[in-house]
C-alpha positions in Angstrom: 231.5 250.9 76.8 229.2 248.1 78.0 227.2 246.2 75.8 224.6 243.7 77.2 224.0 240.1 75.8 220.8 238.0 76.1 221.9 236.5 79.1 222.1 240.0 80.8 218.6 240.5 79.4 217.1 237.1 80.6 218.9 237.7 84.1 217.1 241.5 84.5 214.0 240.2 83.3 213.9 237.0 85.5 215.0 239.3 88.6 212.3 241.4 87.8 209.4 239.4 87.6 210.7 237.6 90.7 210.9 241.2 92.6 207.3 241.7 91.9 206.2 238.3 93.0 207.7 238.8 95.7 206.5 242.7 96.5 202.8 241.0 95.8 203.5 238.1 98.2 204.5 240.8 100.9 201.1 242.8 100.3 198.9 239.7 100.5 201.0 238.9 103.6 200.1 242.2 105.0 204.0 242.1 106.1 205.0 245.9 107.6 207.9 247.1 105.3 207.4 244.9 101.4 210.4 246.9 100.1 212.8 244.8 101.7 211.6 241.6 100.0 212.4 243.4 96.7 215.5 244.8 97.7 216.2 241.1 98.7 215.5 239.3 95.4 218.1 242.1 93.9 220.7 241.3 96.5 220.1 237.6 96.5 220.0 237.0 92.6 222.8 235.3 90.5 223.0 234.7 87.0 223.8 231.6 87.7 221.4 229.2 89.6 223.7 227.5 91.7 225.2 230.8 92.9 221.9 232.1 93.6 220.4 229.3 95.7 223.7 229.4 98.0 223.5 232.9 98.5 220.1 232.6 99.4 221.1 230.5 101.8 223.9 232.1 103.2 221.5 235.1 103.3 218.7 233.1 105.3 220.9 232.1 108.0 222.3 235.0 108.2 219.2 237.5 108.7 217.9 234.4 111.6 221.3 234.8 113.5 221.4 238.7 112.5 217.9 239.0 113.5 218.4 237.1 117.2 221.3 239.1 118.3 219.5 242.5 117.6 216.2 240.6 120.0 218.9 239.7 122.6 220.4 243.0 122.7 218.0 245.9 122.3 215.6 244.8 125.1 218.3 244.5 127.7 220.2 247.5 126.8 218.0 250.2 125.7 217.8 251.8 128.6 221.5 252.3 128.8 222.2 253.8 125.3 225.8 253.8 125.7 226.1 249.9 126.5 223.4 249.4 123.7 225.6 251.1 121.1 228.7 249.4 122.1 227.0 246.1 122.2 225.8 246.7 118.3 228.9 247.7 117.2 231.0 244.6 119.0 228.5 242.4 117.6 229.1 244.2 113.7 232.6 244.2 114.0 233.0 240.5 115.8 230.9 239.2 112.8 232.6 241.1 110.3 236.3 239.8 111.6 234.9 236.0 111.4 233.5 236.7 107.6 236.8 237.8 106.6 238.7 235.3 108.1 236.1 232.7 106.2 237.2 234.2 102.6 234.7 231.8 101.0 230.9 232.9 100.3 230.7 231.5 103.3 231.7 234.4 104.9 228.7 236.1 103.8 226.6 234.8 106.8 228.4 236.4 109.4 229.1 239.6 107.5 225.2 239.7 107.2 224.3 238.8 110.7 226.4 241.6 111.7 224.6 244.2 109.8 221.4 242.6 109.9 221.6 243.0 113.7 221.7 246.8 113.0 218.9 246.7 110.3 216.5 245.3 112.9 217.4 246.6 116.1 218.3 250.3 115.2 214.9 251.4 114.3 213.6 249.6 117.3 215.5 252.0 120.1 212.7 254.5 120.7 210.1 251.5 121.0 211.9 248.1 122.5 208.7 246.3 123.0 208.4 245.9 119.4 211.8 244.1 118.6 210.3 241.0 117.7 208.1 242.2 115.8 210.1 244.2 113.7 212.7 241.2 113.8 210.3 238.6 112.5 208.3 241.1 110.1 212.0 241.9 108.9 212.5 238.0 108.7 209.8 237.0 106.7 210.1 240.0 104.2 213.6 239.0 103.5 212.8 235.3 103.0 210.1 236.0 101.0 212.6 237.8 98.4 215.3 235.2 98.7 212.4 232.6 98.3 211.5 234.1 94.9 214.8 234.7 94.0 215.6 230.9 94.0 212.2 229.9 92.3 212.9 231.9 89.5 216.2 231.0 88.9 215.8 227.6 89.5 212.6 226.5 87.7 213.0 229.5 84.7 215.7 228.9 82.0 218.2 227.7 84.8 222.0 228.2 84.2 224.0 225.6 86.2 227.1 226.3 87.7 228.6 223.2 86.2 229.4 224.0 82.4 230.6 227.6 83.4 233.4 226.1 85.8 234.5 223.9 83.1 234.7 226.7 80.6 236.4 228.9 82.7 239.3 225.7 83.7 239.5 225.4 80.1 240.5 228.7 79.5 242.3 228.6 82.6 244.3 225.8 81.2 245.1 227.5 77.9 246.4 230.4 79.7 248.8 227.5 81.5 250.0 226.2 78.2 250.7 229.5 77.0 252.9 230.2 80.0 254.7 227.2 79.6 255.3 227.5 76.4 256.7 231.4 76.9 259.0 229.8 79.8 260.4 226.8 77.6 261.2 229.5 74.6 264.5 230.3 74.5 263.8 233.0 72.8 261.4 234.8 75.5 261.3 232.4 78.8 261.7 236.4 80.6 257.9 237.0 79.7 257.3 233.8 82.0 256.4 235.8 85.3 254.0 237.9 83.5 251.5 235.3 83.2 250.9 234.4 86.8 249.3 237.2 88.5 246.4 236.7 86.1 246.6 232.6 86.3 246.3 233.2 90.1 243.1 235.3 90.3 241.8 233.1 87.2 242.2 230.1 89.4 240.8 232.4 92.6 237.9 233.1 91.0 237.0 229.4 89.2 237.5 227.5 93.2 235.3 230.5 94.4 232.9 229.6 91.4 233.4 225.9 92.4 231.9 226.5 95.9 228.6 227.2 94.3 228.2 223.6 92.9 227.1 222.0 95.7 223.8 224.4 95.6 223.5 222.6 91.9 220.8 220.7 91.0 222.1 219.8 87.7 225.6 218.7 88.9 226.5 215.5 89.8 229.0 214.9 92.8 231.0 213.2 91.1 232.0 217.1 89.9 232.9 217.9 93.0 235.1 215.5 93.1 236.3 216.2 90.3 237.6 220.2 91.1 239.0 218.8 95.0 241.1 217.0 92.9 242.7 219.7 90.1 242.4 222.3 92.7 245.7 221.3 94.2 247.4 220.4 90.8 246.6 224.3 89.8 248.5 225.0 92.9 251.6 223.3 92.1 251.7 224.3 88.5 253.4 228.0 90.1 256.4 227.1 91.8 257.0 223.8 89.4 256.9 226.8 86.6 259.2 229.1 88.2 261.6 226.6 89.2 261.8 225.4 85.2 262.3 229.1 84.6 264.9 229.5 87.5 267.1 226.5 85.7 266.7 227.6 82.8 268.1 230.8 83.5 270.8 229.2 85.9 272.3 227.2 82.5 272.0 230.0 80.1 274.6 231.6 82.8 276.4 228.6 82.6 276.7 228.7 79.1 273.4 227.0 78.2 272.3 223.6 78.1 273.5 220.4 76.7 272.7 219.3 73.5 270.7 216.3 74.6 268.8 218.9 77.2 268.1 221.8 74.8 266.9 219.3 72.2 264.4 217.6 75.3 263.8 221.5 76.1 262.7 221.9 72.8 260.4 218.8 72.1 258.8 220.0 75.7 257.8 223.4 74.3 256.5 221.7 71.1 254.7 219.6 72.6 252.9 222.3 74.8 252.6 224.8 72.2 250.5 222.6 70.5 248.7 221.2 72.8 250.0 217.3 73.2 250.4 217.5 76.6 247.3 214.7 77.1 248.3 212.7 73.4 249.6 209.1 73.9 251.6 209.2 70.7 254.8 208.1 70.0 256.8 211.6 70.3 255.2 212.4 73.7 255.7 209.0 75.1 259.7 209.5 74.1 259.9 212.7 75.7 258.5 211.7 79.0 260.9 208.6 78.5 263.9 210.8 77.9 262.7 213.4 80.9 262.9 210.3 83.2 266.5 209.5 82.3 267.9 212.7 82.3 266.6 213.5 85.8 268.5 210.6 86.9 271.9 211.9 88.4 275.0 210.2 88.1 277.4 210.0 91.2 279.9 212.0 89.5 277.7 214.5 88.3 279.2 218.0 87.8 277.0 221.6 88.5 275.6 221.8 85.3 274.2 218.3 85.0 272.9 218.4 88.4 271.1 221.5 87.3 270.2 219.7 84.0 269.0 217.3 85.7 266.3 219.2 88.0 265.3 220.8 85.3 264.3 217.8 83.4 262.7 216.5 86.6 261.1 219.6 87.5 259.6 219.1 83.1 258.4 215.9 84.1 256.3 217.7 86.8 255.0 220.4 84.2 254.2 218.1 81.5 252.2 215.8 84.2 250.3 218.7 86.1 249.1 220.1 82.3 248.0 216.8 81.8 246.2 216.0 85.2 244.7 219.1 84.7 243.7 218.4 81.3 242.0 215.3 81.8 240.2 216.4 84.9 238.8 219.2 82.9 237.7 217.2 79.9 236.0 215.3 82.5 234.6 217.9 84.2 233.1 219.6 81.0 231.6 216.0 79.5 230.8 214.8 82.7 232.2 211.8 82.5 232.2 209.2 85.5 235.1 207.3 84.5 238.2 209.1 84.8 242.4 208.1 83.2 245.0 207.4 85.9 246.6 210.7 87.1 250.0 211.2 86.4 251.7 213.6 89.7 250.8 212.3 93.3 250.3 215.7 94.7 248.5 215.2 97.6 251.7 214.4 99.6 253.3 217.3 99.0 250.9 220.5 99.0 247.0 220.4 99.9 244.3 223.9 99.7 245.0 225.8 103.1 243.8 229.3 103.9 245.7 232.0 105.7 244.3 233.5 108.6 244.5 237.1 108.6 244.0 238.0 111.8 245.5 241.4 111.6 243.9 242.6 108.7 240.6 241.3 109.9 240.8 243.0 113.2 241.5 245.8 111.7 238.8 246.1 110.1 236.6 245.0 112.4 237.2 247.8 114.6 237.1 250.1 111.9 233.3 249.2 111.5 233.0 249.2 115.5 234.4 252.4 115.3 231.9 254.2 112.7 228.7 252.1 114.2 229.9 253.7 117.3 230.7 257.3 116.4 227.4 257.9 114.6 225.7 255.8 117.4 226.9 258.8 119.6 226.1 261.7 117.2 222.7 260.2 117.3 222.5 260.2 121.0 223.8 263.4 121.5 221.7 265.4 119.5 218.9 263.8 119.3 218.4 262.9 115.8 215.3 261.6 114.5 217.0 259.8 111.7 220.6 258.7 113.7 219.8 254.7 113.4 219.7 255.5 109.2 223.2 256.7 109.7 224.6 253.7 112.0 222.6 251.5 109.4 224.3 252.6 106.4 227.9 252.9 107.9 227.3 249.2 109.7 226.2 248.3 105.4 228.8 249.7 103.7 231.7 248.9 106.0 230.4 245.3 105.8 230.4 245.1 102.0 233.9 246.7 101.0 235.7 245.7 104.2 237.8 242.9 102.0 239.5 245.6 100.0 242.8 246.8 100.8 241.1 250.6 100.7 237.7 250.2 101.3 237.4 254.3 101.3 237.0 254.9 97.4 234.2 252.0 97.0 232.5 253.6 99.9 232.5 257.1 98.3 231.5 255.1 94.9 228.4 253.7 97.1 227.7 256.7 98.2 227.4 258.6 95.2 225.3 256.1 93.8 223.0 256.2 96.6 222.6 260.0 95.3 221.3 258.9 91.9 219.3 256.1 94.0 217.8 258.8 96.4 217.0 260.8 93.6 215.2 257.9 91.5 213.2 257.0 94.6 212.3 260.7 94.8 211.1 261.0 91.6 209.1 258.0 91.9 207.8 258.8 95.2 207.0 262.4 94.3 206.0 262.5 91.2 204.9 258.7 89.5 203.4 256.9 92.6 200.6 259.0 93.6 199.2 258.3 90.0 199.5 254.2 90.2 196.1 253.1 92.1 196.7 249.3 91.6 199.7 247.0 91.2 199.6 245.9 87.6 200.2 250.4 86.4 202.7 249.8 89.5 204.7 247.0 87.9 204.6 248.7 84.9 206.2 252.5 86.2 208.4 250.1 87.8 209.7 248.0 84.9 212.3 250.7 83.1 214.5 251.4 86.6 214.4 247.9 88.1 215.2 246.0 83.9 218.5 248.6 84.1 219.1 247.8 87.8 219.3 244.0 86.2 221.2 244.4 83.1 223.9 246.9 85.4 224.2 243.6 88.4 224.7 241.5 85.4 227.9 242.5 84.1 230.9 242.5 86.3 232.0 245.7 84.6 228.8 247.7 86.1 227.8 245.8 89.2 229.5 248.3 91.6 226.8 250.6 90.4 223.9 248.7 89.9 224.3 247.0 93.8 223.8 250.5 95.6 220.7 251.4 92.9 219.6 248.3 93.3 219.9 248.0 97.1 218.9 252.1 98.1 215.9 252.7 95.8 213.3 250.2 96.8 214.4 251.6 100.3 214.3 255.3 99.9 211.1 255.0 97.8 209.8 252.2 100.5 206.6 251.2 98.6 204.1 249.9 100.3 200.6 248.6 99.2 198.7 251.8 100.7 200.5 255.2 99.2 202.5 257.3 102.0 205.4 260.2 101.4 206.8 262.5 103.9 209.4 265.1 102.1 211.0 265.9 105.5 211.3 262.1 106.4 212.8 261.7 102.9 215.0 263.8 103.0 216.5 263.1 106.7 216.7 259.9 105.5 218.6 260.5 102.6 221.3 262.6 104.1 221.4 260.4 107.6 222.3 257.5 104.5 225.3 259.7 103.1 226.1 261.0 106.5 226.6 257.4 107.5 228.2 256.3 104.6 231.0 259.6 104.9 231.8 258.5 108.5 232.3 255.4 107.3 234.4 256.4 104.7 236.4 258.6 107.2 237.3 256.4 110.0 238.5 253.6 107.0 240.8 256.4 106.3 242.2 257.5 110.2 242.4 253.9 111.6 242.9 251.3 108.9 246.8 250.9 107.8 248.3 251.6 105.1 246.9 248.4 102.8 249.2 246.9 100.2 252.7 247.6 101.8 251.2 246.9 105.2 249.9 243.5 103.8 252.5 242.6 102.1 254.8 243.0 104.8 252.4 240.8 107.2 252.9 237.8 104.3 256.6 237.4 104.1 256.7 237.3 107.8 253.9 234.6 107.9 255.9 233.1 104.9 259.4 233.1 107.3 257.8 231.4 110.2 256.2 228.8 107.9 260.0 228.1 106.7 261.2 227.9 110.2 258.3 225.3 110.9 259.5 223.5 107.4 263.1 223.0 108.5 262.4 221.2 111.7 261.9 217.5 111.2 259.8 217.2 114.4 257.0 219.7 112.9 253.5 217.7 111.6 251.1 218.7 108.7 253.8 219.9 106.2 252.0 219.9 103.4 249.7 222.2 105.2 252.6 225.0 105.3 253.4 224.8 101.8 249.4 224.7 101.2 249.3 228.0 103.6 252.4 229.7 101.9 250.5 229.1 98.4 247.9 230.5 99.5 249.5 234.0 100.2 250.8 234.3 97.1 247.2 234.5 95.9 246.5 237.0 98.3 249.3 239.1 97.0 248.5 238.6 92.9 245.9 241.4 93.0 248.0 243.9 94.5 251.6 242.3 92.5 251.1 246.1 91.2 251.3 247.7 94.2 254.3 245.3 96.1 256.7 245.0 93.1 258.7 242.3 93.7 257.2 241.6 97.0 254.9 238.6 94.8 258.0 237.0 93.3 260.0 236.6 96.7 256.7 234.9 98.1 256.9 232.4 94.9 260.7 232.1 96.1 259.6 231.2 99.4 257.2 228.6 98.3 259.8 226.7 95.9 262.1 227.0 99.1 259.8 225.5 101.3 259.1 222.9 98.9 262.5 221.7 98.3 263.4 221.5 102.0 259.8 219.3 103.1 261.6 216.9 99.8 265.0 217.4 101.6 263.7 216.4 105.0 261.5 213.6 104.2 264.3 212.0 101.9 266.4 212.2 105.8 263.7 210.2 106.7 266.0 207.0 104.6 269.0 208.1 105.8 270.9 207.1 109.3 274.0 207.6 110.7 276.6 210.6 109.8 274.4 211.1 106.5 270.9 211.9 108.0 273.5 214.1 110.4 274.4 215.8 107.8 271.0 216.7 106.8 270.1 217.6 110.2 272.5 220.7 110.5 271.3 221.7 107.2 268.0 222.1 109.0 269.5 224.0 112.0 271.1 226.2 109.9 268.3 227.1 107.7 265.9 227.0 111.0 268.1 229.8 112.6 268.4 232.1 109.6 264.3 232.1 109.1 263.8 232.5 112.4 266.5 235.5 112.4 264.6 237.1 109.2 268.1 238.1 107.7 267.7 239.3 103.8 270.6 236.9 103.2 271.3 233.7 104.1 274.7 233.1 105.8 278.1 231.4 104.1 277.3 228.9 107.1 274.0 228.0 105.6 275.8 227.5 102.1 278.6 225.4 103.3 276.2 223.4 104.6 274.0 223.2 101.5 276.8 222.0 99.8 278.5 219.6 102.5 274.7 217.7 102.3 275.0 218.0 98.3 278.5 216.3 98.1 276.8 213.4 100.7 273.9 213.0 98.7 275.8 212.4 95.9 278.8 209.8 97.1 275.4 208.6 98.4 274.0 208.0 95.0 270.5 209.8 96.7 269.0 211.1 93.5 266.1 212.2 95.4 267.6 214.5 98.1 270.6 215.7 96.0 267.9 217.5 93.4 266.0 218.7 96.2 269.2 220.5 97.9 270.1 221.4 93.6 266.5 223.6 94.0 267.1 224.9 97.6 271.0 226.3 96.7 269.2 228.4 93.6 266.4 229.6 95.4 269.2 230.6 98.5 272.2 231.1 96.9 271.3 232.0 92.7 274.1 234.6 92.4 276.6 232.5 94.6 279.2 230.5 91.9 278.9 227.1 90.6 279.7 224.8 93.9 281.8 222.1 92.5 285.5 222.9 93.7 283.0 223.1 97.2 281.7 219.6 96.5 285.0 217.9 95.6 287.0 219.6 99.1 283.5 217.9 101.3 284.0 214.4 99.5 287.6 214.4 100.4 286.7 215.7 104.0 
């Protein structure tokens, strides 16, 4: 059950009085259709300021570009119905396919200009001349509500984005140590992989958070440069974390770890357990100290001490990332303008890309094109008065829940809430409004629905119900500042909504794929062609790859569920990726038969990506090896721990390589 706080009672109550504001501002405006300022204050409010004024924003230029297409379109069209209906539904689905491929709030502008175009020019069909009109009168009512919206939240008890983003990367950060403590216990480093999938939508959700502080009155720049710079360093604390785990697991098979590593293993996980990670004293200074020297490999090195020794360098990396991350956060939360040296250069090797999606976006897109389309041409067909409330709803709905791998059970969600909505707005309009002769009684009948449609947006538990309340009622009921109710309109409307909304719901289900599997799949073969582009020496922008390759293992942690093991060979991928990029830019030093050497490493690895075999080739591990034994004779500490990472993340169940090493030194 749901309990609501005082901050879910001071959002509702602020929404509220800013929804009646703004339904007064439309009546002294004289504007045509008032509901939709309400409806827009409900859409358009956050509880948190920052969130709210870039939504309003987002929302502004949105409904102007929404707005313009629907004024270029209808006009020129209308007499060809067909042409018209296509052109609405390109336009929705074209804007739809950029908003996803945006994957910021950002994205919200195009998915609204696409819907917005139907809003406006829809109702305008059977009377063109008043398109702009109805597009400015639509305009104004909208901004109005967002106008409100931001007031309110910015001048009433405001809640800045700030402190909340520094609460949530403090939390964020305990749940790191936690999982580096579980991966440096001997006792229960298995648990290790459990931890990420929440740690990757933790950190989803805090940079989607982060976003909002520019809209932040209260927030300093400084803060913003603040998360650019841990963003990246709660990147790399994944594959540095499943690379400790990896050599941990790779000595326990070997017999387990030196006594001088197990007892460096062990001051690392007390140290993290309790929290020294950003202490100066003496016992973390000797740890670093003793990580540094143990990563050093000696020329003669055997297996196990190479593997030692990427551990203890890939410890050095943890510890530093945990306190980077700590110190940036502290900072964050005290806002302080002064900030400690930063420990890991990480910029060099990995920076914040976004995949591009195209497939999945398309998809979708045409999906909505699709539905727009279909009830388009029910609506021409037979004539139905209320056929642009059904093109409406399916170009809303289709907009709204397109991001979801199976947008079919939120629609049916939306549209049994836009039952109870209809049925609220009925009662209201049927049996409360006719008795309200003046705005303040109005306010008042209004206050118990619109207070729960608050509280319900509030919480993240209840908001998939209270958006489709909050968003149908004021529409079905349509209030207005002189009383008017049609049963028959009502009711065409109401079942042209769930008429829209099913057709929606049914052309997600015939013509979108399969999602998880179908996803997944799409990934690892993004993730193979960003290794082919990793292994050739001429390719630019590398730490763009491994930024882009990150990135899709945050697509996949909400659906690790669905894809079992699907998220851990992505994390694979990434630690492989990484280890070549530190292979080929140590070549860089190299000349002669050495950086050859290196090179047919990279052929080799370059063909089998490019092949998309499940296994690499014994070519590929000769090779491996052959660069390994170089390295060493070379003394290249460097590129010898980077090849030590790429033979376990190729090769974990092959056997230990030295007999392999000692035959390519005497060759």
């Amino acid at each position: 059950m749901t309990f609501f706080g005082s901050g879910h009672w001071l959002f509702s109550i602020k929404t509220f009085v800013a929804a009646m504001i703004a339904l007064a501002v439309s009546f002294w405006l004289d504007l045509p259709r008032p509901y939709w300022a309400l409806a827009s204050v409900y859409i358009a409010s956050q509880p948190l300021s920052g969130a709210t004024r870039s939504k309003a924003a987002y929302r502004a230029a949105g409904t102007l570009i929404g707005a313009t297409g629907a004024v270029l379109m209808v006009p020129n069209l209308v007499d060809a119905p067909l042409a018209l209906a296509l052109a609405m539904s390109i336009w929705s689905g074209l804007c739809l396919y950029l908003a996803l491929l945006d994957r910021t709030p950002r994205g919200y502008v195009f998915m609204l200009a696409g819907y917005t175009a139907a809003v406006v020019g829809f109702p305008a069909v059977d009377a063109p001349e008043t398109i702009f009109d109805l597009a400015l009168s639509r305009a104004e009512e909208i901004l109005v509500g967002i106008a409100c919206a931001t007031l309110m939240s910015s001048l009433v008890l405001p809640r800045s984005v700030g402190p909340v983003v520094a609460e949530r990367l403090e939390n964020w950060l305990h749940g790191a140590r936690v999982a580096a403590a579980d991966t440096l216990d001997p006792e229960n480093n298995a648990s290790a992989d459990a931890h990420w999938p929440r740690l990757v939508t933790e950190m989803v959700e805090i940079e989607t958070l982060a976003i909002h502080l520019a809209f932040d009155a209260a927030v300093e720049r400084r803060s913003l440069d603040k998360v650019r710079r841990i963003v990246p360093r709660m990147l790399m604390l994944f594959p540095v974390l499943s690379a400790v785990s990896d050599r941990l697991a790779a000595l326990a098979d070997l017999g387990g770890a030196s006594e001088r590593v197990s007892s460096i293993v062990a001051d690392a996980h007390a140290v993290v357990a309790a929290n020294k990670t950003n202490d100066a004293g003496k016992e973390t200074t000797e740890l670093r100290r003793d990580l540094e020297a143990a990563a050093s490999s000696s020329a003669d090195a055997t297996w196990r001490e190479l593997v030692e020794a990427s551990l203890c360098q890939r410890l050095g990396e943890l510890l530093d990332i945990l306190y980077d991350c700590g110190e940036l956060t502290k900072a964050l939360a005290e806002g302080m303008a002064r900030l400690a040296p930063l420990r890991l250069t990480i910029e060099s090797r990995i920076e914040r890309a976004r995949h591009l999606d195209h497939g999945a976006a398309l998809h979708a897109a045409i999906t909505l094109a699709c539905a727009i389309f279909a009830c388009c041409l029910f609506w021409i067909v037979t004539s139905w008065p209320e056929g642009s409330v059904a093109a409406m709803m399916a170009a809303i709905v289709g907009s709204l829940y397109a991001s979801q791998d199976d947008p079919a059970p939120s629609i049916t969600g939306f549209a049994k809430w836009t039952i109870v909505a209809t049925t609220i707005a009925g009662v209201y309009l049927f049996g409360i409004l006719p008795h309200i002769h003046n705005f303040e009684t109005l306010a008042l009948a209004l206050a118990p629905v619109y207070l729960a449609f608050g509280l319900l947006i509030a919480s993240p538990q209840t908001f998939r119900i209270g958006l489709p309340l909050a968003i149908v009622t004021p529409t079905a009921m349509a209030v207005e500042e002189l009383y008017s109710a049609d049963a028959e309109s009502f009711v065409n409307s109401s079942l042209a909504m769930s008429a829209g909304m099913a057709l929606m719901a049914v052309a997600t289900a015939l013509i979108r794929p399969a999602g998880a599997q179908w996803r997944a799949r799409g990934y690892a073969r993004a993730n193979r062609a960003a290794l082919v582009q990793a292994a050739d020496p001429r390719a630019g922008n590398d730490v763009r790859l491994m930024g882009l390759m990150l990135d899709r293992l945050f697509l996949l942690a909400p659906i690790a569920h669905e894809v079992e093991g699907k998220s851990l060979d992505a994390l694979c991928d990434l630690r492989t990726g990484l280890n070549i990029l530190d292979a080929r830019r140590a070549r860089n030093a190299l000349s002669g038969s050495r950086r050859r050497r290196v090179d047919a490493l990279l052929k080799h690895l370059s063909r089998h990506f490019h092949a998309g075999a499940p296994t690499p080739s014994r070519a590929v591990l000769h090779a491996i090896d052959r660069a390994m034994a170089m390295a060493q004779s070379a003394g290249d500490a460097r590129l010898l721990l980077a090849l030590v990472g790429l033979r376990r993340c190729l090769f974990t169940a092959e056997p230990t390589p030295d007999r392999s090493l000692s035959e390519a030194k005497v060759a």
